[in-house]
N, CA, C and O of each residue as an XYZ file, in Angstrom:
888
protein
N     109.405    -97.921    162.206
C     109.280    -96.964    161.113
C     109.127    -95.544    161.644
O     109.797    -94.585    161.262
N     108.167    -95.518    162.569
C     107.978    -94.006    163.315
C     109.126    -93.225    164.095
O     109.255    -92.008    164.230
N     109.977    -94.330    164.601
C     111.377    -93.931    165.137
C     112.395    -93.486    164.111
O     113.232    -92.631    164.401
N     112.335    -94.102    162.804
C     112.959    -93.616    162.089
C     112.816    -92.421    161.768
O     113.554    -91.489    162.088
N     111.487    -92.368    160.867
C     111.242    -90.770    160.843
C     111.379    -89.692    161.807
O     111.281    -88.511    161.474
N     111.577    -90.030    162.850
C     111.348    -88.866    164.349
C     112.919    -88.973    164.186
O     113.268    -87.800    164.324
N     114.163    -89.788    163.949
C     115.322    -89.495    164.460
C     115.712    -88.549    163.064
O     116.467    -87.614    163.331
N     115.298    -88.662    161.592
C     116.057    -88.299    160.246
C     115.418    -86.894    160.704
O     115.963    -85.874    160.284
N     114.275    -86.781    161.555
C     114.081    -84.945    161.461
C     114.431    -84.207    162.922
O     114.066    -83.065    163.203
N     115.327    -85.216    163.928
C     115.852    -85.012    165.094
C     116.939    -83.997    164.587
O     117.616    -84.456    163.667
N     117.353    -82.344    165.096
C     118.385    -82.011    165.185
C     118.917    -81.857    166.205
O     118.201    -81.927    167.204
N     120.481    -81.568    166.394
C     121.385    -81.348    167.720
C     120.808    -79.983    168.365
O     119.863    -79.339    167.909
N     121.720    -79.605    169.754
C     120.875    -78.125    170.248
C     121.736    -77.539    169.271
O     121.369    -76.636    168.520
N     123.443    -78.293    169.276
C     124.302    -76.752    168.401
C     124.058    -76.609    167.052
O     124.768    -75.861    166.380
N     122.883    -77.407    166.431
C     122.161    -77.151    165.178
C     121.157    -75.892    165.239
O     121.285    -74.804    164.676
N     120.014    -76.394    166.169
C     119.476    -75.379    167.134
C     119.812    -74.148    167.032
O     119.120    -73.450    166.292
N     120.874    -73.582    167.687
C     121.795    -72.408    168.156
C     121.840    -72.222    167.127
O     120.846    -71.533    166.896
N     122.774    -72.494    165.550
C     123.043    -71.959    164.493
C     121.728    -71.360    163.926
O     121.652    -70.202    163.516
N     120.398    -72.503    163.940
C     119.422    -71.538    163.331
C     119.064    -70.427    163.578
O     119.024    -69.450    162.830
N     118.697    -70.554    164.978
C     118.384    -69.066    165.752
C     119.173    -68.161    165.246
O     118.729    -67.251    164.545
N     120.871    -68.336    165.633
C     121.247    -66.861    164.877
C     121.008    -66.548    163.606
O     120.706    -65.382    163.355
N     121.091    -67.506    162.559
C     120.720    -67.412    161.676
C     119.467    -66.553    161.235
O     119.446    -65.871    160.210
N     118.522    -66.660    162.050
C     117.221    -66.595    161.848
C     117.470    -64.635    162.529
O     116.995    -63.751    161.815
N     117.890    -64.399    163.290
C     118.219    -63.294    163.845
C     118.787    -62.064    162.912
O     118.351    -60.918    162.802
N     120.268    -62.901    162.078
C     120.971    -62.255    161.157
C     120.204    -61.440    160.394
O     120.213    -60.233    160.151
N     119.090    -62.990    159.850
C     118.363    -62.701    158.560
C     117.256    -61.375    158.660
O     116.838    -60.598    157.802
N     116.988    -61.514    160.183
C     115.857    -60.335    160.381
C     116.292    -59.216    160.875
O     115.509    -58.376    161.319
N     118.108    -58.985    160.862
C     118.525    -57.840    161.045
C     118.976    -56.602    159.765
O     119.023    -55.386    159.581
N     119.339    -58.371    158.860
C     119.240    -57.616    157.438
C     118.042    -56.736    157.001
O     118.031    -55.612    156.500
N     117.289    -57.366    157.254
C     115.708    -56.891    156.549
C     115.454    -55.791    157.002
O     115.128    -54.872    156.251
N     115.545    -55.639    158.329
C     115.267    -54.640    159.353
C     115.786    -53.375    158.793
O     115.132    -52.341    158.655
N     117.446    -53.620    158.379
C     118.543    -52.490    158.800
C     117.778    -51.769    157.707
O     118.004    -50.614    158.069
N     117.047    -51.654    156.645
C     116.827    -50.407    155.395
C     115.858    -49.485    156.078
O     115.750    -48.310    155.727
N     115.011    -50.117    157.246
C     113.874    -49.373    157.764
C     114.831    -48.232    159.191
O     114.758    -47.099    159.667
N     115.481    -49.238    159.308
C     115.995    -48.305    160.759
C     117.197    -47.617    160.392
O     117.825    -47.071    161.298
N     117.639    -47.549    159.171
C     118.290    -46.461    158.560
C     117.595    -45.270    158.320
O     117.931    -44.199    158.826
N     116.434    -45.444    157.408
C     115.374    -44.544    157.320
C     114.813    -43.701    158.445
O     114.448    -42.540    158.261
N     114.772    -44.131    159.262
C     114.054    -43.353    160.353
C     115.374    -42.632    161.084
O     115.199    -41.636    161.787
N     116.538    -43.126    160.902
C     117.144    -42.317    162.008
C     118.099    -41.204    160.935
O     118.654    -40.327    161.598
N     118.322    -41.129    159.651
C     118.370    -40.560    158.686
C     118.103    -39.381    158.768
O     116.955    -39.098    159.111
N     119.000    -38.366    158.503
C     118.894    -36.466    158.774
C     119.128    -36.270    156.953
O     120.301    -36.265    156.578
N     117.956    -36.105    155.812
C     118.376    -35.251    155.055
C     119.168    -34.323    154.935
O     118.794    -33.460    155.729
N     120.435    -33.839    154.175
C     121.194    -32.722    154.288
C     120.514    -31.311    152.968
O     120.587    -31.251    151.740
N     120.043    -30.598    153.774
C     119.793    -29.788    152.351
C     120.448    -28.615    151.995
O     121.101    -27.871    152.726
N     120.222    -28.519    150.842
C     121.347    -28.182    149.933
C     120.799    -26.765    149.522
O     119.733    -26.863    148.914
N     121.254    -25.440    149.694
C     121.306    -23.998    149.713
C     121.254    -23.775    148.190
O     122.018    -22.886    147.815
N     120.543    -24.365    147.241
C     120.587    -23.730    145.862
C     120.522    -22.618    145.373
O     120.717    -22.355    144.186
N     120.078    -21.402    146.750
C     120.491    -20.058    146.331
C     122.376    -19.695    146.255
O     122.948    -19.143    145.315
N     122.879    -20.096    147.267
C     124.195    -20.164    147.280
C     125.051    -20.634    145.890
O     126.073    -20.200    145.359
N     124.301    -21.523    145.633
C     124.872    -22.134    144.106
C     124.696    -21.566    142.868
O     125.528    -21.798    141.990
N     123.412    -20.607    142.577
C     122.970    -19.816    141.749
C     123.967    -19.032    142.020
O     124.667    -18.919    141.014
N     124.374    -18.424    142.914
C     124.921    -17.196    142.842
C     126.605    -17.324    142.400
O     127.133    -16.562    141.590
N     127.506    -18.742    143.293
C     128.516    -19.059    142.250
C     128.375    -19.117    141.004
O     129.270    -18.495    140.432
N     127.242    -19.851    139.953
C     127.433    -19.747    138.955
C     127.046    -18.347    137.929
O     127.431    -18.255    136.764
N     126.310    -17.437    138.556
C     126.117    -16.038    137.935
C     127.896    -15.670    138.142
O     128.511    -15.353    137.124
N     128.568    -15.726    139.340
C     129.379    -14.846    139.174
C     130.785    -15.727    138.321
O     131.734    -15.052    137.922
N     130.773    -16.901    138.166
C     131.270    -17.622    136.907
C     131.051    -17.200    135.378
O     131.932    -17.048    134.531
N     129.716    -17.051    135.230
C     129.544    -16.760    133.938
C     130.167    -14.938    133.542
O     130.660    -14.425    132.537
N     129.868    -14.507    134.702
C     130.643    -13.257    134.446
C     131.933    -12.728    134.304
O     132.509    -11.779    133.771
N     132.170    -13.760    135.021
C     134.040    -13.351    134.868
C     134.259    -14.233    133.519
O     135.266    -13.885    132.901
N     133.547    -15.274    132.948
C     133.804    -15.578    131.610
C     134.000    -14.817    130.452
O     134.815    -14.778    129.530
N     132.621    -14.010    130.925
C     132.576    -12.717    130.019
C     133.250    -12.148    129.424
O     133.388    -12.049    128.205
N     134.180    -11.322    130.984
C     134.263    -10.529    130.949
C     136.031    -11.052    130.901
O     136.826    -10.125    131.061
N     136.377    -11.858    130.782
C     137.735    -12.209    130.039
C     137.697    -12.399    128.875
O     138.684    -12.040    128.235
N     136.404    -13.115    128.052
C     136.473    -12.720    126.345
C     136.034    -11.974    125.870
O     135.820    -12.052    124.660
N     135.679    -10.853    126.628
C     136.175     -9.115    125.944
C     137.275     -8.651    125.935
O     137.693     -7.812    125.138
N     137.957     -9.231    126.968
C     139.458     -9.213    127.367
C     140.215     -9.013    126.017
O     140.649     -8.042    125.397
N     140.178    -10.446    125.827
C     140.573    -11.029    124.811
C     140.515    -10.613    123.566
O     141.521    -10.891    122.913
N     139.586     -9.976    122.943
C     139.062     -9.573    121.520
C     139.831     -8.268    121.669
O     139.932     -7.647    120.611
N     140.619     -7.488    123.152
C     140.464     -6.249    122.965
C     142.152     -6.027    122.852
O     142.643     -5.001    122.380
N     143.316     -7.697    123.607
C     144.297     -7.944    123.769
C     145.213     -7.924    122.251
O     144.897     -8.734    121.379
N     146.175     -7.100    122.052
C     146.611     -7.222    120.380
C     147.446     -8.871    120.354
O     147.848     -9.341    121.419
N     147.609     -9.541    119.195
C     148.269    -10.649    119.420
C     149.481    -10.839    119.754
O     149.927    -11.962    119.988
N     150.400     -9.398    119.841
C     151.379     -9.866    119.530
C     151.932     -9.390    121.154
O     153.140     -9.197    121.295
N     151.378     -9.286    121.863
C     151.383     -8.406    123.394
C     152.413     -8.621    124.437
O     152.862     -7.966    125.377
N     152.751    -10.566    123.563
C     153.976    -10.905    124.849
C     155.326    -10.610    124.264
O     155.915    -10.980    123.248
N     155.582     -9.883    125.178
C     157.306     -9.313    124.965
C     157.872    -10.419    124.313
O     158.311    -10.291    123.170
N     157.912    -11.515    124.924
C     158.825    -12.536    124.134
C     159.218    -12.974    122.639
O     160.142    -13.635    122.166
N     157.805    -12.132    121.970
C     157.599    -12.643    120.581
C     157.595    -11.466    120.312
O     158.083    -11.409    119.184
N     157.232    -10.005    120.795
C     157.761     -8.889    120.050
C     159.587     -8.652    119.834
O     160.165     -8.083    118.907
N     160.255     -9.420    121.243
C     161.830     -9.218    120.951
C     162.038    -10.197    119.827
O     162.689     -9.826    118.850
N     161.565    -11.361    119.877
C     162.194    -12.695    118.804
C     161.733    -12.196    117.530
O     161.899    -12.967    116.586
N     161.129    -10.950    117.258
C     160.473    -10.318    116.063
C     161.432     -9.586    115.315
O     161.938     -9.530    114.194
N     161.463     -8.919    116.709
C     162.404     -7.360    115.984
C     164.190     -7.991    115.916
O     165.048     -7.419    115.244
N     164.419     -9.041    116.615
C     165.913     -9.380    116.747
C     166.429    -10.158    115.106
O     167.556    -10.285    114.629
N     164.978    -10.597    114.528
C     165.757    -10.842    113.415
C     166.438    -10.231    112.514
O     166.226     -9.026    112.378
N     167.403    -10.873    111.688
C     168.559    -10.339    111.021
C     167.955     -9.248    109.775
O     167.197     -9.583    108.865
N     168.388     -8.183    109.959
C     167.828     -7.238    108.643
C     168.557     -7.731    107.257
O     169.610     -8.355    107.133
N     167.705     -7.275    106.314
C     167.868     -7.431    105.086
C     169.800     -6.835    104.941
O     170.394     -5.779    105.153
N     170.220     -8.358    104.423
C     171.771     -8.152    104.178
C     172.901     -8.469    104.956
O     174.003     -8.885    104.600
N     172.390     -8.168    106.242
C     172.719     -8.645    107.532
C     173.394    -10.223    107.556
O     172.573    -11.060    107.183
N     174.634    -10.746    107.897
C     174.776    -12.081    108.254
C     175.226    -12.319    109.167
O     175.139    -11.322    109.884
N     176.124    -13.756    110.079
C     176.201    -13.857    111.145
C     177.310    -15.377    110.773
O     177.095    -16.283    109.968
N     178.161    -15.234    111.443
C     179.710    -16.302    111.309
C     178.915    -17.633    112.094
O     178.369    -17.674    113.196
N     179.110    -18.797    110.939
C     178.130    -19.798    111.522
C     179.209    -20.482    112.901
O     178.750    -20.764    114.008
N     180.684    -20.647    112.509
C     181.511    -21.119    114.208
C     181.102    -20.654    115.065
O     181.041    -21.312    116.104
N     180.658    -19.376    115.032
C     181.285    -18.516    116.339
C     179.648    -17.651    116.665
O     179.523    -16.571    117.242
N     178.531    -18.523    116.089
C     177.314    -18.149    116.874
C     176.536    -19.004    117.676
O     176.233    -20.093    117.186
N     176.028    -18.641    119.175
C     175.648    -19.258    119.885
C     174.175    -19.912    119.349
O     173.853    -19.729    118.175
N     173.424    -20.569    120.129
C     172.082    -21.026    119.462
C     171.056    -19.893    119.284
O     170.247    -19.828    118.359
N     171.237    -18.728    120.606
C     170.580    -17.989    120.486
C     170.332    -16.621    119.151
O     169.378    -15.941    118.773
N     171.821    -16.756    118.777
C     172.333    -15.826    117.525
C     171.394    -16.447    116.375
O     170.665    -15.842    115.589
N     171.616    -17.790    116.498
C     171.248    -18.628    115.166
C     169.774    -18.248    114.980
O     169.194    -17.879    113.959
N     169.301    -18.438    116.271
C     167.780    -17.783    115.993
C     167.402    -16.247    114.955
O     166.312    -16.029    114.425
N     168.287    -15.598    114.902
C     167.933    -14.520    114.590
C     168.041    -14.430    112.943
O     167.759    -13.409    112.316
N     168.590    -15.916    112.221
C     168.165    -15.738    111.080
C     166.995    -16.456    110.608
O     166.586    -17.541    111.021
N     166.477    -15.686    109.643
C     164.959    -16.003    108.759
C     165.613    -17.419    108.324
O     166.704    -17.706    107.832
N     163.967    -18.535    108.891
C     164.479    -19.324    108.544
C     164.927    -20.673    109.471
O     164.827    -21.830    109.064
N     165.471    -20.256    110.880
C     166.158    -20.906    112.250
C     165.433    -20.552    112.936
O     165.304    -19.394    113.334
N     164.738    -21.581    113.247
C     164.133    -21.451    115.021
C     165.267    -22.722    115.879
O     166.187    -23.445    115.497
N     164.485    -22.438    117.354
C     165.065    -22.625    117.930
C     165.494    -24.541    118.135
O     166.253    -25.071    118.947
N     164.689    -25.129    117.095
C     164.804    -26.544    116.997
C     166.249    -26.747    115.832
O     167.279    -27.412    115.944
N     165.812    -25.974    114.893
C     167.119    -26.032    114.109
C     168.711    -25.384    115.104
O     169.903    -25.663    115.236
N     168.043    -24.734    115.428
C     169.603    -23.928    116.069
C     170.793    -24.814    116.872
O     172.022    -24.879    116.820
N     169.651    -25.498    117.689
C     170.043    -26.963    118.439
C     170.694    -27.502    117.625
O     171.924    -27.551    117.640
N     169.997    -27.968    116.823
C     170.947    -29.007    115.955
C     172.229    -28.572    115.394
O     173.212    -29.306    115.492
N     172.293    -27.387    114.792
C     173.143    -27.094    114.183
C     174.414    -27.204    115.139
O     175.520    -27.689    114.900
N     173.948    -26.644    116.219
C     175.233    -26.525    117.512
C     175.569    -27.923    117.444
O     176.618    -28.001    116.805
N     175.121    -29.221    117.848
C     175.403    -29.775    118.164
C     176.245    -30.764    117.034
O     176.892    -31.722    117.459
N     176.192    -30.482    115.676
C     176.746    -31.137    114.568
C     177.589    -29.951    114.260
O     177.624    -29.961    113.030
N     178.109    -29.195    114.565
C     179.134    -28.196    114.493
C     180.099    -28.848    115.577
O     181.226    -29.207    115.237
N     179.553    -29.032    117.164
C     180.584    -29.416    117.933
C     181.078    -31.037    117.630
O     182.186    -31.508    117.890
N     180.418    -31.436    117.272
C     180.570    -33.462    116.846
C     181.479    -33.131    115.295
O     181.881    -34.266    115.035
N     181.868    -32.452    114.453
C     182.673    -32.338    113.551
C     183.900    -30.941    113.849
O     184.783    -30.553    113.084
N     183.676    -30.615    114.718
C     184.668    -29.417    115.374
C     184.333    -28.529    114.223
O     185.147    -28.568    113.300
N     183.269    -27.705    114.078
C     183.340    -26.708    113.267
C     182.420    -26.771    111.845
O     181.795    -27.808    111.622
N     182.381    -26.153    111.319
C     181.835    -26.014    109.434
C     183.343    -25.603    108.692
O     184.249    -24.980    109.246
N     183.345    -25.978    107.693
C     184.244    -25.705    106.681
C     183.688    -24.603    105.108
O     184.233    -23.622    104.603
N     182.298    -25.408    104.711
C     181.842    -24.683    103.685
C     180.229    -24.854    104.944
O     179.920    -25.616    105.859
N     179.617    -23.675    104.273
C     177.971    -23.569    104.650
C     177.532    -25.033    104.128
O     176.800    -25.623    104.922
N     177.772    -25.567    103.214
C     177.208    -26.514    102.307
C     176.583    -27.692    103.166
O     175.609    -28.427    103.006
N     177.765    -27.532    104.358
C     177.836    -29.264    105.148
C     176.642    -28.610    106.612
O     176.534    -29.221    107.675
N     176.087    -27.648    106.378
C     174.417    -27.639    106.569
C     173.410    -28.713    106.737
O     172.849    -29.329    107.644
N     173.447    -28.636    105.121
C     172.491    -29.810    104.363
C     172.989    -31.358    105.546
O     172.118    -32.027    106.102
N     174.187    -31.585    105.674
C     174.535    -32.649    106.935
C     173.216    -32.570    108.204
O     172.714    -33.544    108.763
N     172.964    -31.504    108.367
C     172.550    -31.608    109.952
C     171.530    -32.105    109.638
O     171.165    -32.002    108.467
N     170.582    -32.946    110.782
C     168.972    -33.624    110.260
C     168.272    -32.805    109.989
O     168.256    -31.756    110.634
N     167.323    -33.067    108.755
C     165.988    -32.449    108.395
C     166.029    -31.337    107.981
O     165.062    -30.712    107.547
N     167.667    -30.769    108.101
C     167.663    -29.447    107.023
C     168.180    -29.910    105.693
O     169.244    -30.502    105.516
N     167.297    -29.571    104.772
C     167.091    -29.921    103.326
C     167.816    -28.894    102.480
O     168.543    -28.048    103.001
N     167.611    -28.973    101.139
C     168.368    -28.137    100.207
C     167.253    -27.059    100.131
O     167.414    -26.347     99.140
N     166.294    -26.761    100.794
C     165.190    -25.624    100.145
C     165.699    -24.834    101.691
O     166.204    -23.715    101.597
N     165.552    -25.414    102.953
C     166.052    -24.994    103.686
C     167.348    -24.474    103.820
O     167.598    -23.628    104.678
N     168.222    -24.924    103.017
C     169.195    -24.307    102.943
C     169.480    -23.190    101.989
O     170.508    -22.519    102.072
N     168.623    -23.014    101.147
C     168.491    -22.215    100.054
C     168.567    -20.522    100.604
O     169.171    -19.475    100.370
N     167.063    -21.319    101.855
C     166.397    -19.982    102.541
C     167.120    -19.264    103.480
O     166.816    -18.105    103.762
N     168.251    -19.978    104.097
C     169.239    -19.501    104.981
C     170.705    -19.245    104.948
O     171.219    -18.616    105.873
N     171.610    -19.807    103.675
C     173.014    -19.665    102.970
C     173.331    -18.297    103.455
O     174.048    -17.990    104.406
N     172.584    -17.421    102.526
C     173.071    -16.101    102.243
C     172.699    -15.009    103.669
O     172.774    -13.781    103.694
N     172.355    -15.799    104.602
C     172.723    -15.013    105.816
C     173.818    -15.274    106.719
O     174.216    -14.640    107.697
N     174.266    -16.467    106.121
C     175.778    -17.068    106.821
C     176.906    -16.858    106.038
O     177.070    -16.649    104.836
N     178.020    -17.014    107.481
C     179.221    -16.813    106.668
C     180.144    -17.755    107.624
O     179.999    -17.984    108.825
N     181.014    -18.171    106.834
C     182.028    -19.194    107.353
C     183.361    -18.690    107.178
O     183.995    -18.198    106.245
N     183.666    -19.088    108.866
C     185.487    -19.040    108.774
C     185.871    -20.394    108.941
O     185.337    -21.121    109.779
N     186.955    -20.836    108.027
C     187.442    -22.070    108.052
C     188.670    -21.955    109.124
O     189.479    -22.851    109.361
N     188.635    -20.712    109.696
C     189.977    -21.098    110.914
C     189.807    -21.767    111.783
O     190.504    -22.657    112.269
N     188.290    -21.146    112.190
C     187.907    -21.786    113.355
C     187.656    -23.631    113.531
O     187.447    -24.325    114.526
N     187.764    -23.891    112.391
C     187.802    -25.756    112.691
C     188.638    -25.725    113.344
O     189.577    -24.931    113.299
N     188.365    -27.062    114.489
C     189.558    -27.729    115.789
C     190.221    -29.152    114.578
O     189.750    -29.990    113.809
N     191.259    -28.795    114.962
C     191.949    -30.131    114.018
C     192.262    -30.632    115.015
O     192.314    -30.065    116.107
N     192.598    -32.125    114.712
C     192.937    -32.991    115.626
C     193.970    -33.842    115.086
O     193.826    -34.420    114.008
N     195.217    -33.957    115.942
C     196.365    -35.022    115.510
C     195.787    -36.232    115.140
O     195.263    -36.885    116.041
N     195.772    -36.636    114.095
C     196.174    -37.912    113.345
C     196.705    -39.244    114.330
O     196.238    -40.323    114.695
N     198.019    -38.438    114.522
C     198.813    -38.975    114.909
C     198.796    -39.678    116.577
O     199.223    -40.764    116.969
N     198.206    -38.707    117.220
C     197.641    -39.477    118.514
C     196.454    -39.342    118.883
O     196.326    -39.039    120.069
N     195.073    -39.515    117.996
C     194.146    -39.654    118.951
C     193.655    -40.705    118.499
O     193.592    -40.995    117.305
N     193.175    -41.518    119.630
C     192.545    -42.143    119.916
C     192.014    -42.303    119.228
O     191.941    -41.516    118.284
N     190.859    -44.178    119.335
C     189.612    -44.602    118.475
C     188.982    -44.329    118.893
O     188.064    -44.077    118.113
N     188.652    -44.071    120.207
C     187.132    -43.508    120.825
C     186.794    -41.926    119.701
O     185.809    -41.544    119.070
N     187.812    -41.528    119.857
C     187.681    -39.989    119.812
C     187.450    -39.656    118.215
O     186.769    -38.771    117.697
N     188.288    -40.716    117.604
C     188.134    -40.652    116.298
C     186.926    -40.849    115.635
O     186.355    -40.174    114.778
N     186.577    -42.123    116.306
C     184.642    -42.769    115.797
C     184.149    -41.575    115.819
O     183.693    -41.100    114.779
N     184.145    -41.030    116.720
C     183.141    -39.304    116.745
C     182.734    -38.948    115.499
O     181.523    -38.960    115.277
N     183.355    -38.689    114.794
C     183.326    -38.152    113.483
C     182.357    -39.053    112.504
O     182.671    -40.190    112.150
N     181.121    -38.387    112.108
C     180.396    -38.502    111.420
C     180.858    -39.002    109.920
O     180.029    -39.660    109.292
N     181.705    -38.821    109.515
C     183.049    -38.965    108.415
C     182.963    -40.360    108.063
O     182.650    -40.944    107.026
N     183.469    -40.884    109.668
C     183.965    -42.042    109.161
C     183.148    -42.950    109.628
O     182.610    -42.652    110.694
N     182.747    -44.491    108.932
C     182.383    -45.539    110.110
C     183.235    -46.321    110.832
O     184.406    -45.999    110.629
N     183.079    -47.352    111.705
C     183.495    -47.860    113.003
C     184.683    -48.606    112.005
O     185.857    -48.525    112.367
N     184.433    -49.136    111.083
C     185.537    -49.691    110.430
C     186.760    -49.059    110.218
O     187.847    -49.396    110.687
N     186.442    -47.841    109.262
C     187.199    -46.749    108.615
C     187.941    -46.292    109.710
O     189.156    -46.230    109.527
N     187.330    -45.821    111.252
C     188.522    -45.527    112.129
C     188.935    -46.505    112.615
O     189.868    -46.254    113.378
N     188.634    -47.778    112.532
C     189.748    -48.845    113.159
C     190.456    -48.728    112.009
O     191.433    -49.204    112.589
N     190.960    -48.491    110.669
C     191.750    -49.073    109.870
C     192.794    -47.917    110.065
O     194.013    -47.964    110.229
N     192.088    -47.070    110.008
C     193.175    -45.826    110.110
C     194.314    -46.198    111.613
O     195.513    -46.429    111.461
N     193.803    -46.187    112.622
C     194.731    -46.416    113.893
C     194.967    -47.712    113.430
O     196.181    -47.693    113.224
N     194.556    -48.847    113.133
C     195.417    -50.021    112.917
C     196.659    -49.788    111.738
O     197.629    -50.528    111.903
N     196.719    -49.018    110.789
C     197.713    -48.941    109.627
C     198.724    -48.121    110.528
O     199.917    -48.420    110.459
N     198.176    -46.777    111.638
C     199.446    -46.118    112.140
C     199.827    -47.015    113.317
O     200.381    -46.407    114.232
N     199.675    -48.160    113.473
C     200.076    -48.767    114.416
C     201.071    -49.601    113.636
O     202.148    -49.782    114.205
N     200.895    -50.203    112.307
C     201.708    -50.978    111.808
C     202.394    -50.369    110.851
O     202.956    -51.131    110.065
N     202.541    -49.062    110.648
C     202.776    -48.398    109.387
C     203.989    -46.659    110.301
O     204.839    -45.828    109.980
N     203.253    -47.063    111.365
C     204.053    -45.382    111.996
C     203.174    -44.137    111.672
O     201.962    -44.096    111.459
N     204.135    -43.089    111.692
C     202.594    -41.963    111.668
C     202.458    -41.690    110.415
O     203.173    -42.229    109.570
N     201.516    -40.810    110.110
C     201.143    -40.258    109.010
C     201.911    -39.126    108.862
O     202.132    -38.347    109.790
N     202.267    -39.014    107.907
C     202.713    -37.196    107.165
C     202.323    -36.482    106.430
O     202.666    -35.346    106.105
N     201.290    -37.363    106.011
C     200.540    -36.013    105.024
C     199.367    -36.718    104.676
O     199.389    -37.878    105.087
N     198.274    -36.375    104.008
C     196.858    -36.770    103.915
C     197.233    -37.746    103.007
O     196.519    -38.734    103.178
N     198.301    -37.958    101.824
C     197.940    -38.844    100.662
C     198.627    -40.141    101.635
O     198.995    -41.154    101.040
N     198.771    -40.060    103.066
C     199.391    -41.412    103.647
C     197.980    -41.867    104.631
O     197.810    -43.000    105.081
N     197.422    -41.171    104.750
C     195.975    -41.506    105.240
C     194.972    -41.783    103.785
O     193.789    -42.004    104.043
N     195.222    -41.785    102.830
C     194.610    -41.978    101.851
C     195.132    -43.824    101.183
O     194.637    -44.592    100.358
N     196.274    -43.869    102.034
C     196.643    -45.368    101.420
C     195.781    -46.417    102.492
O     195.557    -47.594    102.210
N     195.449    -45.914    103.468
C     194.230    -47.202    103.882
C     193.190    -47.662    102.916
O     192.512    -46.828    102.317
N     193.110    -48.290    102.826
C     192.377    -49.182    101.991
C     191.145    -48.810    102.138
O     190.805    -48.421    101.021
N     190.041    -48.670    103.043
C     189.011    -48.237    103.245
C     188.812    -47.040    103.370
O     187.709    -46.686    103.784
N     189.622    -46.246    103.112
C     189.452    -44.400    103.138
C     189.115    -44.263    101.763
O     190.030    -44.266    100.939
N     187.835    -44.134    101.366
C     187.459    -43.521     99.704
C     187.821    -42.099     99.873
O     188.112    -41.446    100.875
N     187.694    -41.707     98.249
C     188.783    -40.507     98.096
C     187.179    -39.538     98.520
O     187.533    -38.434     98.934
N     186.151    -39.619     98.522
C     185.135    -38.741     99.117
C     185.610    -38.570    100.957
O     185.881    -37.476    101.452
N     185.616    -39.182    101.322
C     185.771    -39.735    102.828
C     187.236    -38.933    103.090
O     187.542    -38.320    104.113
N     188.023    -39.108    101.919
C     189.319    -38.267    102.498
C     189.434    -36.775    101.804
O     190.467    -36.112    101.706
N     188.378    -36.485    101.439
C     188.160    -34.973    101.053
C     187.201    -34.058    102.461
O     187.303    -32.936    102.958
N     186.395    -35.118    102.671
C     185.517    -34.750    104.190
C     186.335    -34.575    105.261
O     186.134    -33.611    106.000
N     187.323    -35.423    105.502
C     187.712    -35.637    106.932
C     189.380    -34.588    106.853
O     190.007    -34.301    107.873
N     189.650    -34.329    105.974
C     190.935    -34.106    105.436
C     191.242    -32.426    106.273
O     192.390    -32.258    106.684
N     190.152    -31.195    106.502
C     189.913    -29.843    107.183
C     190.303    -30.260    108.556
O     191.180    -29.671    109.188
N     189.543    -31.432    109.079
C     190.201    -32.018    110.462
C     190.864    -32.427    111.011
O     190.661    -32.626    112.209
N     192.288    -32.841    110.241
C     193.305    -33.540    110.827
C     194.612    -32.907    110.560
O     194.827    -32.540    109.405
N     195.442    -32.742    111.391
C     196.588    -32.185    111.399
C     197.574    -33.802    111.430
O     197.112    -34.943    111.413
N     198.836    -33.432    111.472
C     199.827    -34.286    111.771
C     200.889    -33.952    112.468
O     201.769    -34.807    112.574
N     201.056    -32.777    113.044
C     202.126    -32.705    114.000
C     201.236    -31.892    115.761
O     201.918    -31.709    116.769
């Protein structure tokens, strides 16, 4: 019985060995917070130096919102020219043949509308009446109310385009028509020959007589 008990609490040496380090580890942990402490250099910190950045912070705060109260609003050139460049009373401006920057200059067009307008002028080759305005996004009939009578339209300047040979890519373009409407059109002059006059683009079946009053400024035939 006594042998038993003496062998179940017998350990190996390389049991041994593990405790010890073990036992070492454990008292190096404990150790390390004290022998940090002692070998530890406080860094101290110049709080006059810091007072004095923040006095001279608060002053230049100051002394920019006096600045400010004393600055007129309207001071940056950019917004005194975009002021004075608008269109005087009576004044208008040819909606083909003005750049985005022109467009700005009527009451009414900033420079988000102007964009647009360019870009639904070049996707229909042109304006015909002011009216087709109201077309471009988000300009409304009040918006258009406010800006008509500073425009003026030449209907020369529309780009017409042959009928007769262009393309479906080129044709889809057109806001006019949908993807159908220009396949029917090139499919009828494919089986039909060309067109000669608008009331032969009007016999496609899917060309409503609105649709061939819209598209009708744009197309030539020879």
């Amino acid at each position: 019985m006594k042998s038993q008990f003496k062998n179940y609490f017998a350990i190996t040496k390389k049991q041994w060995n593990g405790m010890v380090v073990l036992v070492v580890l454990i008292l190096l942990v404990l150790a390390a917070p004290y022998v940090y402490q002692r070998f530890r250099k406080d860094t101290i910190i110049n709080f006059s130096g810091f007072d004095m950045a923040v006095a001279q912070l608060s002053k230049a705060q100051k002394t920019d919102s006096i600045a400010a109260t004393k600055t007129p609003i309207y001071n940056n050139e950019s917004v005194k020219t975009y002021i004075s460049n608008k269109l005087k009373p009576g004044a208008t401006i040819e909606l083909n043949a003005a750049d985005s920057a022109a467009l700005t200059t009527v009451h009414g067009i900033g420079a988000s509308f102007a964009i647009r307008i360019i870009r639904y002028r070049n996707r229909i080759g042109g304006f015909y009446n002011k009216k087709q305005l109201m077309e471009v996004y988000e300009l409304d009939t009040a918006k258009y109310a406010e800006i008509k009578d500073q425009l003026t339209v030449s209907p020369s300047a529309v780009i017409k385009v042959n009928i007769n040979t262009i393309s479906f890519a080129s044709l889809r373009q057109s806001p006019y028509l949908s993807y159908k409407q220009a396949s029917a059109i090139i499919e009828y002059r494919t089986q039909h020959g060309n067109y000669n006059s608008i009331d032969d683009v009007g016999n496609v079946a899917i060309i409503t007589p609105d649709v061939l009053h819209k598209i009708e400024p744009y197309i030539k035939f020879k």
